[in-house]
Backbone as a ProteinNet text record, in pm:
[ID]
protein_1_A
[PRIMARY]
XXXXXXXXXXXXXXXXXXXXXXXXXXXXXXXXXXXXXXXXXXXXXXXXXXXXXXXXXXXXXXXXXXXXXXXXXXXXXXXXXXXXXXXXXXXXXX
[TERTIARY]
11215.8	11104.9	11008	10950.8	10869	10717.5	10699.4	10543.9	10409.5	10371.3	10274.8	10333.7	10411.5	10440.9	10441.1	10345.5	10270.9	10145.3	10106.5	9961.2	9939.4	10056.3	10026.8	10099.7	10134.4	10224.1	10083.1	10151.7	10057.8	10071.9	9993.7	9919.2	9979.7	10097.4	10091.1	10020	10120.5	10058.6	10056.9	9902.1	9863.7	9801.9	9893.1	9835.3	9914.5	9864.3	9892.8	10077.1	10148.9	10279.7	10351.5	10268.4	10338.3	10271.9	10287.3	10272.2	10350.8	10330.2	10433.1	10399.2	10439.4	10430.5	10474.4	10436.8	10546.1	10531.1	10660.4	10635.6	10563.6	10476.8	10495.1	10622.2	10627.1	10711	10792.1	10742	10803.1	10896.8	10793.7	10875.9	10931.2	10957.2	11072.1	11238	11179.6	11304.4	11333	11222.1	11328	11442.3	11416.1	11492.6	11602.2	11568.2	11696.1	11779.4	11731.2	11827	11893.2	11860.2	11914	12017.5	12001.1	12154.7	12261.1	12193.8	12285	12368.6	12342.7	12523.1	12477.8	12554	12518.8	12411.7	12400.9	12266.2	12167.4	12171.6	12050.7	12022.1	12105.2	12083.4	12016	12093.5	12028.9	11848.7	11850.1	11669.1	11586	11691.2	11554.4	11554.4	11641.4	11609.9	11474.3	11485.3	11425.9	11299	11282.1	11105.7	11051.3	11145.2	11096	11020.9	11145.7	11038.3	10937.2	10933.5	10881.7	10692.1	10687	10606	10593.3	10657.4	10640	10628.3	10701.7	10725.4	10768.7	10727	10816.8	10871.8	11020.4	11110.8	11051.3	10943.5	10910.1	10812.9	10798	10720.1	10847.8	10965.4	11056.4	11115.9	11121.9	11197.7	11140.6	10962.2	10857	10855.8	10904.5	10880.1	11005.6	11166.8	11260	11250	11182.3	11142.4	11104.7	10998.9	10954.9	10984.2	11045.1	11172.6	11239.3	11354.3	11417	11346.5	11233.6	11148.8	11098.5	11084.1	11037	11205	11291.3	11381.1	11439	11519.7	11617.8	11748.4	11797.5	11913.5	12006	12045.4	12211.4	12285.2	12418.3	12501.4	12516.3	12434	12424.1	12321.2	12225.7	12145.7	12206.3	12322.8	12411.3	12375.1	12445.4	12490.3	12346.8	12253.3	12140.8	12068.6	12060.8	12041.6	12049.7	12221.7	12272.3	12266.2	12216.8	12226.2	12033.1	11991.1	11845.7	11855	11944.8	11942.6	12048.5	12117.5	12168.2	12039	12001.2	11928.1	11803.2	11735.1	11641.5	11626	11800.1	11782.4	11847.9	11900.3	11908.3	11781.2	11725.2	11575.6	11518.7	11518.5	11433.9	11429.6	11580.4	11688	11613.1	11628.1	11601.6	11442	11338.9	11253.4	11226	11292.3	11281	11378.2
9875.3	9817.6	9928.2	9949.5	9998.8	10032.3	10112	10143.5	10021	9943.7	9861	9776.9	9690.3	9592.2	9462.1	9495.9	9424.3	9370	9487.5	9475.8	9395.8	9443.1	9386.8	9106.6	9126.9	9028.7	8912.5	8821.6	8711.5	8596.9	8558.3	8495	8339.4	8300.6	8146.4	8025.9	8088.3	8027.4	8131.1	8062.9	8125.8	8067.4	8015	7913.5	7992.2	7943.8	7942.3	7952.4	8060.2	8051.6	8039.9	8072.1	8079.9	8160	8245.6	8352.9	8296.3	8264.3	8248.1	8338.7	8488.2	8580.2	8563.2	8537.6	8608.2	8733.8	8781.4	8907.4	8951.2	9036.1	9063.7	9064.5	9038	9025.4	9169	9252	9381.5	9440.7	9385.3	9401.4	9300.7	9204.7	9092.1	9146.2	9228.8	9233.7	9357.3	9494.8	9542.8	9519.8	9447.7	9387.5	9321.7	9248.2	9160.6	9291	9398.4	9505.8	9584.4	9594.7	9681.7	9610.7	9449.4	9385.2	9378.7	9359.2	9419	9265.6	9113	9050.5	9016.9	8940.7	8831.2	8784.9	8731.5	8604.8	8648.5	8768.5	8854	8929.7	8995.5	9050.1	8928.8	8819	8663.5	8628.6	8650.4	8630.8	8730.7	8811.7	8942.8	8932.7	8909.3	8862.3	8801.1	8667.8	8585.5	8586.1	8667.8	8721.9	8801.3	8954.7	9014	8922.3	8865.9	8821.3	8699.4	8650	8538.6	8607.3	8725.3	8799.8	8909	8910.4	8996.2	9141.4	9195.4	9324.6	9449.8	9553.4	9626.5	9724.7	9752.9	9846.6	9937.5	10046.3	10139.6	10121.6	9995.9	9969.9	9934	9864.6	9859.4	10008.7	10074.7	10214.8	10285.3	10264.5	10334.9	10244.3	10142.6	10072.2	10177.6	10100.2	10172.1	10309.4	10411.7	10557.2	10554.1	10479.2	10483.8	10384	10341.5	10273	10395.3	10447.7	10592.1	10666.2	10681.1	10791.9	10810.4	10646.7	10616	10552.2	10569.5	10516.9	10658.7	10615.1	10724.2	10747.2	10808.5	10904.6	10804.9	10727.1	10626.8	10639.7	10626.9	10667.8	10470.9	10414.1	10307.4	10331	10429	10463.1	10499.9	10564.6	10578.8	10408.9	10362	10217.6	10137.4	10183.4	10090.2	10190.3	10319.2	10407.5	10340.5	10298.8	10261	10142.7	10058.8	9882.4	9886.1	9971	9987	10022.7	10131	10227.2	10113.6	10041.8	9936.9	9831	9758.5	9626.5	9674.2	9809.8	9816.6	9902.6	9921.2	9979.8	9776.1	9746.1	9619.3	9544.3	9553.2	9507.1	9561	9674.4	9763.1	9715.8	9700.1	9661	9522.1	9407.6	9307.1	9299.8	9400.1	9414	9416.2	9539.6	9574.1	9528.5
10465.9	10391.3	10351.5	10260.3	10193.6	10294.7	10331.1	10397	10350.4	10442.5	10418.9	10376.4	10410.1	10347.3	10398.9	10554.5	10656	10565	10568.9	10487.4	10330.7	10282.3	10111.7	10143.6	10268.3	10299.7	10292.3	10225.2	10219.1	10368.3	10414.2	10598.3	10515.4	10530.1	10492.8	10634.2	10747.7	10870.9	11002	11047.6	11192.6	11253.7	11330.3	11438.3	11543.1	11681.6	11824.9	11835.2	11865.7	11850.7	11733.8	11621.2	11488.3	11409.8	11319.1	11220.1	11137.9	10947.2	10885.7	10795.5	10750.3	10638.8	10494.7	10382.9	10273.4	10225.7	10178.4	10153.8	9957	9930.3	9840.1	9761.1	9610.2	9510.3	9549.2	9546.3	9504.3	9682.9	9743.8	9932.2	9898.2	9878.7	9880	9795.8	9663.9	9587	9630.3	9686.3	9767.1	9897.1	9977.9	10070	10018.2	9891.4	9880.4	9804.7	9773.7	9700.2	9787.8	9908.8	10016	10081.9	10077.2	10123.8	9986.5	9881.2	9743.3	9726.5	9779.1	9735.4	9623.3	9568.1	9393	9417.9	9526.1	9580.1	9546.3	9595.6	9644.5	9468.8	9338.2	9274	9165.7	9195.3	9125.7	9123.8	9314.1	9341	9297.6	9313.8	9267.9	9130.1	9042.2	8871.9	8889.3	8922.2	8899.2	8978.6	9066.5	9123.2	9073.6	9014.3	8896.5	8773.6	8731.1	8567.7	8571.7	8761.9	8797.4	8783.6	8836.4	8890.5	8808.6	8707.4	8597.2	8700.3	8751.9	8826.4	8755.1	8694.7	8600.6	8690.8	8660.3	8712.7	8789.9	8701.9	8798.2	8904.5	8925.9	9046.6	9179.9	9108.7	9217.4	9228.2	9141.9	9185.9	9292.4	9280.7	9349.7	9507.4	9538.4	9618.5	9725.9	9635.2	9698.2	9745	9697.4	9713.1	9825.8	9866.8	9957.5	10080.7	10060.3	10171.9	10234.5	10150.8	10139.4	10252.1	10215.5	10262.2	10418.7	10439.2	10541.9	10636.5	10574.5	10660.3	10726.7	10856.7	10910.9	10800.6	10787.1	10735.7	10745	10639.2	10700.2	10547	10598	10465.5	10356.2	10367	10311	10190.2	10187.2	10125.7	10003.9	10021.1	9823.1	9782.7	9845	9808.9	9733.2	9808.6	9783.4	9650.7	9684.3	9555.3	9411.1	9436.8	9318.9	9279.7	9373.8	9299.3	9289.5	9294.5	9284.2	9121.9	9106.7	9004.9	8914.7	8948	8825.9	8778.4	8918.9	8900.7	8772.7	8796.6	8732.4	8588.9	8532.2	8435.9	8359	8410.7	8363.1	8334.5	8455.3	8395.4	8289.6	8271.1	8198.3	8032.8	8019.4	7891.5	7867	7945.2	7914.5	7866	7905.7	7892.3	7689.1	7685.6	7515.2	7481.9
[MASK]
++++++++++++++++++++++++++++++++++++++++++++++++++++++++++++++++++++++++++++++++++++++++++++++

């Protein structure tokens, strides 16, 4: 996850034995980009243009995921469905 993404998370519930978080738009569609299935490339469409998110804010998010994560060879993988999802976006944009 992206640094702060505690902080930017919207408080739905807090009561006594329960915390319910959501995550920011942009921490949400990175996560669903780092598990990468259809499901997941489907929701993040549709929270992007839900939330009007532009690409280089998810590129900048993922960067810093990257950055802050340990060293794992899954990181090509996610590189690249980062680096598909958001030139697709980009396209649909113009």
């Amino acid at each position: 996850m992206p640094p702060g993404y505690r902080d930017r998370a919207t408080i739905m519930v807090d009561e006594p034995g329960v915390r319910l978080s959501l995550l920011a738009p942009v921490d949400f569609i990175v996560s669903k980009l780092r598990r990468g299935t259809e499901e997941d490339l489907t929701d993040t469409a549709w929270v992007a243009e839900r939330f009007h998110v532009p690409a280089h804010q998810i590129r900048a998010a993922a960067e810093a995921a990257l950055a802050a994560s340990p060293e794992d060879t899954a990181f090509f993988l996610f590189e690249r469905t980062v680096g598909r999802f958001c030139q697709v976006l980009d396209q649909a944009i113009t």
